[in-house]
TORKOL-4160 file (C-alpha; in steps of 0.2 Angstrom, whole numbers, padded with zeros to 4 digits, m for minus):
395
<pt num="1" X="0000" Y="0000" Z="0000"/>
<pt num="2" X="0017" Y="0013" Z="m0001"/>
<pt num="3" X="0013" Y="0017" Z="m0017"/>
<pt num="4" X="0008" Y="0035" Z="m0024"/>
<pt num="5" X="m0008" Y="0026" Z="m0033"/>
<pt num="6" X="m0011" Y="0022" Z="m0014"/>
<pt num="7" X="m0008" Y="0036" Z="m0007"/>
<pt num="8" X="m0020" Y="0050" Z="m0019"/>
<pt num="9" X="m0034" Y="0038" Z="m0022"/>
<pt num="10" X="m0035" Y="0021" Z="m0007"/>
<pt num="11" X="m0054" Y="0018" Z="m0009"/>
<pt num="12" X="m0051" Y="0004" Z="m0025"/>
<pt num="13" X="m0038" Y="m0004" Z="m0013"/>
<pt num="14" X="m0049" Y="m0005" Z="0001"/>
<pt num="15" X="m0065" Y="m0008" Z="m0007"/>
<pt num="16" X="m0057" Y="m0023" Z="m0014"/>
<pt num="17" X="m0048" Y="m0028" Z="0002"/>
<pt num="18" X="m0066" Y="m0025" Z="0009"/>
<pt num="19" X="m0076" Y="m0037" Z="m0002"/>
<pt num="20" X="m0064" Y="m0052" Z="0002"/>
<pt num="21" X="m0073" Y="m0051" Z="0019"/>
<pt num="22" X="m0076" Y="m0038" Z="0032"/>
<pt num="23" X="m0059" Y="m0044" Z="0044"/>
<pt num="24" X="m0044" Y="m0051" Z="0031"/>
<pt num="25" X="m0028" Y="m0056" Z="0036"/>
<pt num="26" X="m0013" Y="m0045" Z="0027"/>
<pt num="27" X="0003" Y="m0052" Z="0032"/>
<pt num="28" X="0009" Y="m0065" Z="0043"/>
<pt num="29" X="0027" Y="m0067" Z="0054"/>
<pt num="30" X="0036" Y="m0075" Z="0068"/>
<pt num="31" X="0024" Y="m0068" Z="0081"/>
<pt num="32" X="0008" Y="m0071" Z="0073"/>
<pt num="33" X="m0006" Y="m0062" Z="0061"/>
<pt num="34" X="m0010" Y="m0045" Z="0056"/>
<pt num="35" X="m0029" Y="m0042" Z="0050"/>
<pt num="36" X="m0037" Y="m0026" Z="0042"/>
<pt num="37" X="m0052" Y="m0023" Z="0048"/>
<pt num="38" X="m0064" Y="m0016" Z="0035"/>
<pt num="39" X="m0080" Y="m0020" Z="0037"/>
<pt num="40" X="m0090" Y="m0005" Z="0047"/>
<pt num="41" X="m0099" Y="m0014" Z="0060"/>
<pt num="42" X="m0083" Y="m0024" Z="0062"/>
<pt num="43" X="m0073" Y="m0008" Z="0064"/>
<pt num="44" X="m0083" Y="m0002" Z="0076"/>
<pt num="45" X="m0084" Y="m0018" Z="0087"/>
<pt num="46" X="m0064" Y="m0018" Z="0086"/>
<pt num="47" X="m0061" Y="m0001" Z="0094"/>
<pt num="48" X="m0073" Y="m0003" Z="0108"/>
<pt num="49" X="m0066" Y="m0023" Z="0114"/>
<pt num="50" X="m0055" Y="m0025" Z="0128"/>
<pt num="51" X="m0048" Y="m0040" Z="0121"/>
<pt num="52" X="m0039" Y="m0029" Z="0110"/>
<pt num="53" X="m0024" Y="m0018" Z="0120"/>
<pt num="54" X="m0017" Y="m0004" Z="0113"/>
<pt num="55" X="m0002" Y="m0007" Z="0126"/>
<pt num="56" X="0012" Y="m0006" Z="0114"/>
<pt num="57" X="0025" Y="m0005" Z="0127"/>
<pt num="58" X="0018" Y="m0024" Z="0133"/>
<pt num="59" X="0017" Y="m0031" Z="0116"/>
<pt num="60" X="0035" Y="m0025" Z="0107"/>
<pt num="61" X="0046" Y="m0030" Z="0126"/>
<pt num="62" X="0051" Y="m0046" Z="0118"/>
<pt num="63" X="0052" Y="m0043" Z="0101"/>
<pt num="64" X="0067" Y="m0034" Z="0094"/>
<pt num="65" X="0063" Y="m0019" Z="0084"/>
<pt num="66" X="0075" Y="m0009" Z="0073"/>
<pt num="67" X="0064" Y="0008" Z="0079"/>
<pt num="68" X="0072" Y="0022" Z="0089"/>
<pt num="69" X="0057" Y="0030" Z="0094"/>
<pt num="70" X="0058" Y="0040" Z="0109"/>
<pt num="71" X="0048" Y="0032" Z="0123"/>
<pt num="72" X="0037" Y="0049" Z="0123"/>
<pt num="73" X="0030" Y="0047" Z="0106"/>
<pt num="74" X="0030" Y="0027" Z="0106"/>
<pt num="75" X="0022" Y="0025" Z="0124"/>
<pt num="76" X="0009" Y="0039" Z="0123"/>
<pt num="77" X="m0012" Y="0041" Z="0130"/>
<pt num="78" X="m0015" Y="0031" Z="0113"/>
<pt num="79" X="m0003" Y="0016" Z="0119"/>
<pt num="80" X="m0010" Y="0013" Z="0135"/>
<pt num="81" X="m0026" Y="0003" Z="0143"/>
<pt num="82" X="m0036" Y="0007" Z="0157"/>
<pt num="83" X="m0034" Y="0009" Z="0171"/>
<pt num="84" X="m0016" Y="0020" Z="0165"/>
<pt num="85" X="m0028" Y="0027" Z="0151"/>
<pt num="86" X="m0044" Y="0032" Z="0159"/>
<pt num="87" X="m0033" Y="0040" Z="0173"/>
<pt num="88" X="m0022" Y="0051" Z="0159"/>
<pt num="89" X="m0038" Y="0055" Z="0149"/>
<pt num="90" X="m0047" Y="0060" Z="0163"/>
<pt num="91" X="m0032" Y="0074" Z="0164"/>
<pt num="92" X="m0034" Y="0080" Z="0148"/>
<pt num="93" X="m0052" Y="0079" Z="0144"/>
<pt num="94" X="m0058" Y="0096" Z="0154"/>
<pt num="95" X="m0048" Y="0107" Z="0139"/>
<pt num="96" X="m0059" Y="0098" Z="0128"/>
<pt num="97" X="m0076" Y="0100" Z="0136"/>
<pt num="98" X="m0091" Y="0107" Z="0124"/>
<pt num="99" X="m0091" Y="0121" Z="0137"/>
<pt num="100" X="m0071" Y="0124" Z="0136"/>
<pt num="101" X="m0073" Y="0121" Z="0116"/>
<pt num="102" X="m0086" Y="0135" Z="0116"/>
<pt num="103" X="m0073" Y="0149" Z="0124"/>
<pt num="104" X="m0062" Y="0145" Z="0110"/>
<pt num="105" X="m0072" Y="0151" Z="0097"/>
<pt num="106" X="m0068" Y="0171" Z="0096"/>
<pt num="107" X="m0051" Y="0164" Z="0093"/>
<pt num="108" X="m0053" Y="0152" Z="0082"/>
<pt num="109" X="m0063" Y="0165" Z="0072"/>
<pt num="110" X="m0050" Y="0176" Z="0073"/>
<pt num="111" X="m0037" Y="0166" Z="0066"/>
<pt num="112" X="m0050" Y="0160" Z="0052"/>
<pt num="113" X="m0051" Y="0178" Z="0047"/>
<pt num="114" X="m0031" Y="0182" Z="0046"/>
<pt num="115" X="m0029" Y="0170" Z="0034"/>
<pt num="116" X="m0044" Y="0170" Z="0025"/>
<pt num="117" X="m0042" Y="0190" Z="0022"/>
<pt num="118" X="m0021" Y="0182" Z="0017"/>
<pt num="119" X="m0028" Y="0172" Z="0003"/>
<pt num="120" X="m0040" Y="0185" Z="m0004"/>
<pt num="121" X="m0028" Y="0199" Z="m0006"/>
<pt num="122" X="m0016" Y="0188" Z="m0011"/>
<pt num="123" X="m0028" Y="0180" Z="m0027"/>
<pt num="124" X="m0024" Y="0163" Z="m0017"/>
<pt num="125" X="m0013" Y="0151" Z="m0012"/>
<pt num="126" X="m0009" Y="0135" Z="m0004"/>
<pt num="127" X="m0027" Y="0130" Z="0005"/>
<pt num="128" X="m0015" Y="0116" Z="0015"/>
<pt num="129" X="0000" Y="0126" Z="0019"/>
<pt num="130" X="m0008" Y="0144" Z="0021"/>
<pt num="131" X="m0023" Y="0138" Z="0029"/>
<pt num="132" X="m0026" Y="0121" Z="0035"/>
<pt num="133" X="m0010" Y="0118" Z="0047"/>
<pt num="134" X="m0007" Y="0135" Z="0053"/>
<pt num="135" X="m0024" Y="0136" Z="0058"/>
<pt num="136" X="m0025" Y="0120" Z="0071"/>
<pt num="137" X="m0006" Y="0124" Z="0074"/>
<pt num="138" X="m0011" Y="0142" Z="0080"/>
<pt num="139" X="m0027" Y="0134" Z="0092"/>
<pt num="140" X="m0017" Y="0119" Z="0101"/>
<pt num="141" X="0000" Y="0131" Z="0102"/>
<pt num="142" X="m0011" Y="0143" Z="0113"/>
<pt num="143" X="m0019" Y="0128" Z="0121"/>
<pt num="144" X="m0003" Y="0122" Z="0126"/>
<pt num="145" X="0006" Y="0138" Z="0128"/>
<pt num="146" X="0017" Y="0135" Z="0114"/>
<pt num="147" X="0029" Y="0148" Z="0109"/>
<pt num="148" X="0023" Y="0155" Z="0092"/>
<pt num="149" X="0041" Y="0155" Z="0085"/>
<pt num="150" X="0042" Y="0138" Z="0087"/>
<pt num="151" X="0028" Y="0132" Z="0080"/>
<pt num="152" X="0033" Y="0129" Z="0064"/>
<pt num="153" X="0046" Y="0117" Z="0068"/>
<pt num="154" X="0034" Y="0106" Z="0079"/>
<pt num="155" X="0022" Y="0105" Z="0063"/>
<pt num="156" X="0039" Y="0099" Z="0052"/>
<pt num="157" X="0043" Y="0086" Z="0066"/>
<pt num="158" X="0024" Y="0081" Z="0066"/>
<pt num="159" X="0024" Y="0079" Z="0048"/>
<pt num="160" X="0040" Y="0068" Z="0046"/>
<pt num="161" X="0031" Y="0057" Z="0063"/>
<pt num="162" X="0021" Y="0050" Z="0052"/>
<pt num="163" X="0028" Y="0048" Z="0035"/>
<pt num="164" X="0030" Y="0032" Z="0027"/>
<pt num="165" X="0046" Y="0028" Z="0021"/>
<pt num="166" X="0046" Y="0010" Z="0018"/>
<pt num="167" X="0063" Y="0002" Z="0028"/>
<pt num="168" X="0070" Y="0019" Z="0031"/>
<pt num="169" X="0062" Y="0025" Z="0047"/>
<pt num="170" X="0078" Y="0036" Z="0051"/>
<pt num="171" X="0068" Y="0052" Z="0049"/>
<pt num="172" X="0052" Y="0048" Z="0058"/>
<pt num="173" X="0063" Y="0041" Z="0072"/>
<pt num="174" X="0072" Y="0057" Z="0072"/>
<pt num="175" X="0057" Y="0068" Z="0073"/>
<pt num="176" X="0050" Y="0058" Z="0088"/>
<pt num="177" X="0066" Y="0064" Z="0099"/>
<pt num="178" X="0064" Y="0081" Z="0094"/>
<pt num="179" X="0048" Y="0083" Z="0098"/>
<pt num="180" X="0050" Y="0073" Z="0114"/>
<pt num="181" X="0066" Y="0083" Z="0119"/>
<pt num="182" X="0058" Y="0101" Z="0114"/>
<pt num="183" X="0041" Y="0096" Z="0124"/>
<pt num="184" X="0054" Y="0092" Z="0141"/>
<pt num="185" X="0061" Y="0110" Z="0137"/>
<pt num="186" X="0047" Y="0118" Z="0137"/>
<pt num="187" X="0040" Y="0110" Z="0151"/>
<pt num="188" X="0059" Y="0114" Z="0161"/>
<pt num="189" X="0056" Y="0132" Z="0156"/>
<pt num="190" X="0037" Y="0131" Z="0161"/>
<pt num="191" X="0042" Y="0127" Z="0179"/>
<pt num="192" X="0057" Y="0139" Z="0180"/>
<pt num="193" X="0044" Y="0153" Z="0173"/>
<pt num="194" X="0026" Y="0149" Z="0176"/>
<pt num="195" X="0015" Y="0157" Z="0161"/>
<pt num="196" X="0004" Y="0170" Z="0167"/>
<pt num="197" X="m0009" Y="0167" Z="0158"/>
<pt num="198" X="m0016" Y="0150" Z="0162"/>
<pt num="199" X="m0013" Y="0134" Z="0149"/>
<pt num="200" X="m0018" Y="0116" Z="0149"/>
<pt num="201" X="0002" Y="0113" Z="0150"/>
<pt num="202" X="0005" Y="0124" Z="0164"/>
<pt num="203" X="m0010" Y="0113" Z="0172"/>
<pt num="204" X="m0002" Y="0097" Z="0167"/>
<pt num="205" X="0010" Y="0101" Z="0177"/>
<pt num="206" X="0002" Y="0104" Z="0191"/>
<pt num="207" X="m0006" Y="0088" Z="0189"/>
<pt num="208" X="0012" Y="0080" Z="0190"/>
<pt num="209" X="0021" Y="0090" Z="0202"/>
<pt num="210" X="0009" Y="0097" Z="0215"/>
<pt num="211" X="m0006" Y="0082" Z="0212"/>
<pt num="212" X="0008" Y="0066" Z="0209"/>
<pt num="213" X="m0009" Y="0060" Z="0195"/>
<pt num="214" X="0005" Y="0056" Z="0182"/>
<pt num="215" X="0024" Y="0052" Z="0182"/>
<pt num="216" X="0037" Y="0063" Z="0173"/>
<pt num="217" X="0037" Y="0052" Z="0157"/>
<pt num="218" X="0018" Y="0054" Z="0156"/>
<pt num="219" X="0017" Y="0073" Z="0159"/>
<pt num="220" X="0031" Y="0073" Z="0142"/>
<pt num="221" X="0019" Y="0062" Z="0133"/>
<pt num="222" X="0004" Y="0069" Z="0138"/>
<pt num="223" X="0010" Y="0084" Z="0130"/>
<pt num="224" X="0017" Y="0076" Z="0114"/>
<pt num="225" X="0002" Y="0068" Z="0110"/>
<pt num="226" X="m0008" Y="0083" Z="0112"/>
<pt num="227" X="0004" Y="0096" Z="0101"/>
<pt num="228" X="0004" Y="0083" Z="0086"/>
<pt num="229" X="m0014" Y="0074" Z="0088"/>
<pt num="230" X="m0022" Y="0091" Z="0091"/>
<pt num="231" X="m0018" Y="0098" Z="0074"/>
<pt num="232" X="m0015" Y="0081" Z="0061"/>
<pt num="233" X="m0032" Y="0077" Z="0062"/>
<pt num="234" X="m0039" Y="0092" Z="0057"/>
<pt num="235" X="m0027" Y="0098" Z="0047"/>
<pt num="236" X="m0031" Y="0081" Z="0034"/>
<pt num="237" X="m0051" Y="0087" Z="0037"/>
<pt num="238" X="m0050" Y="0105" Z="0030"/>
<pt num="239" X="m0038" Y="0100" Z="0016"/>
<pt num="240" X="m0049" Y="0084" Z="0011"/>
<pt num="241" X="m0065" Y="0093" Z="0016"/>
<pt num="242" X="m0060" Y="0109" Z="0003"/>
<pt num="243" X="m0054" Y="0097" Z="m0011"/>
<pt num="244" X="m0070" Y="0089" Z="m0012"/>
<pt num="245" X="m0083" Y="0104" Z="m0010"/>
<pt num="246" X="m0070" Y="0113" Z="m0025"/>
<pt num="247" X="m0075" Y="0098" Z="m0036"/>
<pt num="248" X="m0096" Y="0099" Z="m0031"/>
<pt num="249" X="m0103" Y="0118" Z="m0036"/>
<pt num="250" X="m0121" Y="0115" Z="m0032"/>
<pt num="251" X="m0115" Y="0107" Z="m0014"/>
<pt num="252" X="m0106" Y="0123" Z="m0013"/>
<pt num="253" X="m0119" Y="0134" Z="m0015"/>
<pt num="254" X="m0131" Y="0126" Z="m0006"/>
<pt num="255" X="m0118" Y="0128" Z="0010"/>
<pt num="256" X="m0116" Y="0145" Z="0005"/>
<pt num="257" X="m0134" Y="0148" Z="0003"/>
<pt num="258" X="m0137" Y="0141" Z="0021"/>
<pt num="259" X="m0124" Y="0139" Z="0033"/>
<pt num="260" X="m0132" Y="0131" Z="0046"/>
<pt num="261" X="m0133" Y="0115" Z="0036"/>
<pt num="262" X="m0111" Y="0117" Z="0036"/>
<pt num="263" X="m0110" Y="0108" Z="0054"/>
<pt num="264" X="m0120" Y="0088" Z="0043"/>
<pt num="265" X="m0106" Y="0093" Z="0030"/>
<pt num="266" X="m0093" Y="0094" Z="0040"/>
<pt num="267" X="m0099" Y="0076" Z="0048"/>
<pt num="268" X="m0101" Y="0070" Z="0029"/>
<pt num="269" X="m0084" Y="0074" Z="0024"/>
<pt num="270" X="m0079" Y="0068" Z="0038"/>
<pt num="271" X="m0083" Y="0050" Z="0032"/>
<pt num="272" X="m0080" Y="0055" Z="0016"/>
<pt num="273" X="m0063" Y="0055" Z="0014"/>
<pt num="274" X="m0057" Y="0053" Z="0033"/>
<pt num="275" X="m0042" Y="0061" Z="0039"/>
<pt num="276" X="m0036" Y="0044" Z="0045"/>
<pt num="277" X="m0035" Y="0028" Z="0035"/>
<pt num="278" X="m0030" Y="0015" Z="0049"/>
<pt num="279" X="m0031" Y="0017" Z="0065"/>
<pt num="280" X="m0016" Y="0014" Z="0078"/>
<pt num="281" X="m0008" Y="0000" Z="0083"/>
<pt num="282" X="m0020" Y="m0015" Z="0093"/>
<pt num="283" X="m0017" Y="m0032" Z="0097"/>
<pt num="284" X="m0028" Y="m0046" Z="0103"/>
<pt num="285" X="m0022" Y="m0053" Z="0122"/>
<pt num="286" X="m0035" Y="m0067" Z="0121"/>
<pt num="287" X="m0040" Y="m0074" Z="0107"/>
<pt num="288" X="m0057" Y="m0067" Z="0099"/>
<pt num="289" X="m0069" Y="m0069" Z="0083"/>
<pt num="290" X="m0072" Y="m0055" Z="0072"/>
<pt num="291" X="m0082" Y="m0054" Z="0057"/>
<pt num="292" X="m0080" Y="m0073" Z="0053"/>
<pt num="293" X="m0060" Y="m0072" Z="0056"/>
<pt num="294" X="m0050" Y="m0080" Z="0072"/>
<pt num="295" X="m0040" Y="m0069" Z="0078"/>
<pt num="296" X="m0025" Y="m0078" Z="0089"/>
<pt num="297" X="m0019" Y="m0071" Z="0104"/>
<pt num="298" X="m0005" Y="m0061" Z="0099"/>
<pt num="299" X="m0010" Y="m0056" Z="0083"/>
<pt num="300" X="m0011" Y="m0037" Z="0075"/>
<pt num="301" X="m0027" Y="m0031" Z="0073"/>
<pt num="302" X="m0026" Y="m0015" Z="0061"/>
<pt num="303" X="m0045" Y="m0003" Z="0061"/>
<pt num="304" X="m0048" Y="0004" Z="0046"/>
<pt num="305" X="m0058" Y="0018" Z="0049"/>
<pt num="306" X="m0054" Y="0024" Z="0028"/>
<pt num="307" X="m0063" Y="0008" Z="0023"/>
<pt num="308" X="m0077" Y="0006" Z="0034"/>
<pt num="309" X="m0083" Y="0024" Z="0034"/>
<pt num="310" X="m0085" Y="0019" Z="0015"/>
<pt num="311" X="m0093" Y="0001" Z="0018"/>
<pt num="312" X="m0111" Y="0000" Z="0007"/>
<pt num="313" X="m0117" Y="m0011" Z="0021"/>
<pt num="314" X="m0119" Y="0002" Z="0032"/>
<pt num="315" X="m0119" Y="0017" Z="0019"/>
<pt num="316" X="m0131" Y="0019" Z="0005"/>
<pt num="317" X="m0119" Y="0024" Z="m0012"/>
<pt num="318" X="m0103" Y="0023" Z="0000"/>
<pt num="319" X="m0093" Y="0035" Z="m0012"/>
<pt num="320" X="m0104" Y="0048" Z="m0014"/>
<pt num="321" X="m0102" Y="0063" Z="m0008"/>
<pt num="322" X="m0123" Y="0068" Z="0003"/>
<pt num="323" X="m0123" Y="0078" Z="0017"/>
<pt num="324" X="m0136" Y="0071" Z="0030"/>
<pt num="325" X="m0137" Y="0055" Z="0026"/>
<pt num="326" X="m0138" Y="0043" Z="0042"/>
<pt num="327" X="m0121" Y="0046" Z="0053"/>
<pt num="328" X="m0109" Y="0033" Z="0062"/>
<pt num="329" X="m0094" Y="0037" Z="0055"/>
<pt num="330" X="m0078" Y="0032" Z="0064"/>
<pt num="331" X="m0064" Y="0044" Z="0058"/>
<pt num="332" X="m0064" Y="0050" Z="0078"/>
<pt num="333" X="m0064" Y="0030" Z="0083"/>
<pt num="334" X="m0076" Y="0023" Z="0094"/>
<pt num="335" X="m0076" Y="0017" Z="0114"/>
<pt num="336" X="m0061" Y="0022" Z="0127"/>
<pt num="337" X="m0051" Y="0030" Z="0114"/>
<pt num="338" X="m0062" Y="0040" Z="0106"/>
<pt num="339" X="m0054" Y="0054" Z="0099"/>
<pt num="340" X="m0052" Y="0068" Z="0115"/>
<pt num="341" X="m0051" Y="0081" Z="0101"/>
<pt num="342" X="m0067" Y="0080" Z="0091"/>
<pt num="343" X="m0079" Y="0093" Z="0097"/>
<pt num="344" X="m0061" Y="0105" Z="0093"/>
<pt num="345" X="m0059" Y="0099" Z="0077"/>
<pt num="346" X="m0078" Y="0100" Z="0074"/>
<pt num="347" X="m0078" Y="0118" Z="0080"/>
<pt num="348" X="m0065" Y="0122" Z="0068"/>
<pt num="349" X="m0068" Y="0113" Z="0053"/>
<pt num="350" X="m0085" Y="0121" Z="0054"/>
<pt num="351" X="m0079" Y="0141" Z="0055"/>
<pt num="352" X="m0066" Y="0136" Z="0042"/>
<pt num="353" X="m0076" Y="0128" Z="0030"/>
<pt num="354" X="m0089" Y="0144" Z="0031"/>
<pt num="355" X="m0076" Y="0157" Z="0031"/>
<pt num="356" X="m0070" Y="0150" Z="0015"/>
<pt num="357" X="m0086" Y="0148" Z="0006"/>
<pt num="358" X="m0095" Y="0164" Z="0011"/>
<pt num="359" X="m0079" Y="0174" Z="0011"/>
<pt num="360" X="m0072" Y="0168" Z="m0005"/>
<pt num="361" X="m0084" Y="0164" Z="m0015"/>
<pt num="362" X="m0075" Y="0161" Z="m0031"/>
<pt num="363" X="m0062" Y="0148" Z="m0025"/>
<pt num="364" X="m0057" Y="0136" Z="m0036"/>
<pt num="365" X="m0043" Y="0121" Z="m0040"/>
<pt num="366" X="m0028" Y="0132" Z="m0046"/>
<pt num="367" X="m0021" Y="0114" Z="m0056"/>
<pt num="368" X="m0030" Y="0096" Z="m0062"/>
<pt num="369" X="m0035" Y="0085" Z="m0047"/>
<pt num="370" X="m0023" Y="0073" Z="m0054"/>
<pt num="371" X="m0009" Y="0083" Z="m0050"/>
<pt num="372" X="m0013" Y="0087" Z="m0032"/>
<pt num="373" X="0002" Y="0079" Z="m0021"/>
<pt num="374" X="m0006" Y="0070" Z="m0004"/>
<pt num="375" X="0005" Y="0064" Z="0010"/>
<pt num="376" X="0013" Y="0049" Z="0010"/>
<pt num="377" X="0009" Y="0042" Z="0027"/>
<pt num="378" X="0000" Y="0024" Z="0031"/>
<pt num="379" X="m0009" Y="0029" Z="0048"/>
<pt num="380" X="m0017" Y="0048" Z="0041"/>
<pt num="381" X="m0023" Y="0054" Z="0025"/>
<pt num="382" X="m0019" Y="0072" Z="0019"/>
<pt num="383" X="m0015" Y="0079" Z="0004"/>
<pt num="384" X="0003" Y="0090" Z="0006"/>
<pt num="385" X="m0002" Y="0105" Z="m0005"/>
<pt num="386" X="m0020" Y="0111" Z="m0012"/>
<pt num="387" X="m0017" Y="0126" Z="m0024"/>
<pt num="388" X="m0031" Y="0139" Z="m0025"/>
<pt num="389" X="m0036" Y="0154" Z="m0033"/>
<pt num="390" X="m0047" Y="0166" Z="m0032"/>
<pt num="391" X="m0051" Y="0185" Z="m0037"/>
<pt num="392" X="m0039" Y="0196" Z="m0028"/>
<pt num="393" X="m0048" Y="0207" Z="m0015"/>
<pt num="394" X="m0047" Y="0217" Z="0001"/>
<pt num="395" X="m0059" Y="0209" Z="0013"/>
C-alpha cells in the first residue's frame, strides 16, 4: 500500500480488500497475524473490545525492533489501557469539554479571518499550507502555551512522525526525539517561569508536580500527544474537506446559501474522505472472533476507519459525496479512545469551511485534481499541497 496510486486515491484498494470479507488477514510473521479490519460494524466492534490492547509497550518488550522511537511518542495516552488510560484522559479531557470548546471560538474566528483575508488579497494560495496547518497549529499552540516561534518546527517534526518511508524510518525516528526533547524543554522552562496566563500545559504540570496523577514520562507524553494529535487530524479534514466541496458547485452553493446545514457537512466529509485511513496500533491478548475471522492471541489487529466509513453495508452509495445521510462514521474512533479532540476539530472545521465559502466565493482548484500531491503516510490521510485561486480582493 506505499505506493503514490495508494496514497492519492486508497478507496479501490480498500473496497477490494473490503469485499474479500469484512476482517482479512494481510501479512503473517514470527509472532503471529495482522488483519485489516474493513468492514464498518466490524470496525466499530474492534475499537470498543477490551480484548484488543493498545499497550504497545507490553506487546513490542520481547520482540526486537530496529525503531528508535523516543519512549514519549511510542508510549503515549494512545498506547495505554485502562486503568493507566482512563486516569491520563481524565487529565486531559476538561480542555476539551463542549463548554471549554465553546470559549475558544472568538479565537478560532479570529485566526480564520487572518488567513482567509491572506488568501483573498493575495488572489490565493496553498489551502493546506496557508490555511489548513497554521490554523490547528495556532489553536493547540495557545492551548498548550506553545511559543509561536516555534511552532513551525513542531508541525515539520509532526509531519516527518508520520511519514512512510518503507525500511527507512531514520527520519520519523528522528522527529520523535525532537519533539520529545523540545516538549521536556518547554516544560523545564514552564516550571522555571510559570505562564501568566493560564494553559492546559501549565495545568499538566500541576497535575504531575503538586497532584503526583502522572509520572514525569507521562506529563512529556501527555503533552506530545496533544501538540501533534491536536492539529494532524484536522489539518487532513479541512484540506480533504475543501478538495471535495471545489470539485461539487451545487453542494457549494447550497452551503453557501445556508450555513447552518455546514456543521451535517462537516460530519459527511468527515466519512467521506477521513483524515485517517488506519487506526493505531491493537493487538488481541486473548483470542477473539471478528467478522468470521479467528484472531489468535497475539495477533495485529489493524482498524480501518478509511474503509469502513465507506462500507455499502452500512452506507447507501458509500462513495458519494450527501450531506445528511444517516451518521456513524468512525474517523474519531469509537469506545475508550475515542478521539479527545473531536468537538475541537468539529468547531473548527466548521468556522473554516464557512469562512472560505461565504468569504471567498470564487475559490477554485488552481491545477488538475490529478496533479494534487497527498502525503505519503500509512496511519493519516492528507493531501501535502492544495493550490487555490481566487479573485484578488481586500476583505
Amino acid at each position: 500500500m506505499d505506493t503514490p496510486e495508494f496514497f492519492r486515491d486508497p478507496y479501490p484498494v480498500l473496497a477490494a480488500l473490503r469485499e474479500r470479507g469484512p476482517v482479512q488477514p494481510v501479512r503473517s510473521g514470527p509472532y503471529g497475524t495482522t488483519w485489516a479490519v474493513t468492514g464498518w460494524a466490524q470496525a466499530r466492534t474492534a475499537l470498543a473490545d477490551p480484548r484488543l490492547s493498545k499497550d504497545t509497550g507490553r506487546y513490542f518488550a520481547d520482540k526486537p525492533s530496529r525503531r528508535n522511537l523516543a519512549p514519549a511518542v511510542s508510549r503515549t495516552m494512545l498506547a495505554t489501557d485502562a486503568p493507566d488510560h482512563t486516569r491520563l484522559r481524565r487529565l486531559a479531557v476538561k480542555a476539551f469539554t463542549p463548554a471549554a470548546v465553546a470559549r475558544l471560538e472568538p479565537r478560532i474566528s479570529a485566526l480564520t479571518d487572518e488567513l482567509v483575508r491572506a488568501l483573498a488579497e493575495r488572489g490565493g494560495g496553498d489551502l493546506v499550507e496557508d490555511f489548513a496547518v497554521p490554523l490547528p497549529i495556532e489553536v493547540i499552540g495557545d492551548l498548550l502555551g506553545v511559543p509561536r516561534a516555534d511552532r513551525t518546527a513542531l508541525r515539520r517534526w509532526s509531519n516527518d512522525l508520520f511519514a512512510a518511508g518503507h525500511d527507512d524510518t531514520t527520519a520519523a525516528d528522528a522527529a520523535s526525539h525532537a519533539i520529545s526533547d523540545y516538549m521536556t524543554s518547554l516544560i523545564a522552562a514552564r516550571r522555571a517561569a510559570p505562564s501568566a496566563v493560564p494553559d492546559l500545559l501549565t495545568d499538566l504540570i500541576a497535575a504531575r508536580d503538586e497532584d503526583d496523577r502522572l509520572s514525569e514520562h507521562e506529563l512529556v507524553s501527555l503533552a506530545v500527544l496533544l501538540v501533534v494529535a491536536g492539529h494532524e487530524t484536522t489539518t487532513n479534514l479541512i484540506g480533504n474537506g475543501m478538495l471535495a466541496l471545489l470539485q461539487d458547485d451545487a453542494l457549494r452553493a447550497r452551503l453557501r446559501a445556508d450555513t447552518s446545514l455546514i456543521p451535517a457537512a462537516v460530519e459527511e466529509l468527515l466519512r467521506y474522505d477521513a483524515p485517517l485511513t488506519t487506526a493505531t496500533f491493537r493487538y488481541a491478548v486473548a483470542p477473539l472472533t471478528l467478522g468470521g475471522a479467528e484472531i489468535a492471541e497475539g495477533d495485529v489487529v489493524l482498524v480501518m476507519p478509511g474503509a469502513a466509513n465507506r462500507d455499502p453495508e452500512r452506507f447507501c452509495e458509500p462513495d458519494a459525496l450527501r450531506p445528511g445521510r444517516e451518521g456513524g462514521h468512525l474517523s474519531f474512533g469509537h469506545g475508550p479512545h475515542h478521539c479527545l479532540g473531536a468537538p475541537l476539530a468539529r468547531l473548527e472545521a466548521r468556522i473554516a469551511f464557512e469562512a472560505l465559502l461565504v468569504r471567498l466565493p470564487d475559490l477554485r482548484l488552481a491545477c488538475p485534481v490529478a496533479e494534487l500531491p497527498w502525503r505519503h503516510t500509512r496511519l493519516m490521510r492528507g493531501l501535502a499541497h492544495l493550490p487555490v485561486t481566487c479573485t484578488p480582493r481586500v476583505l
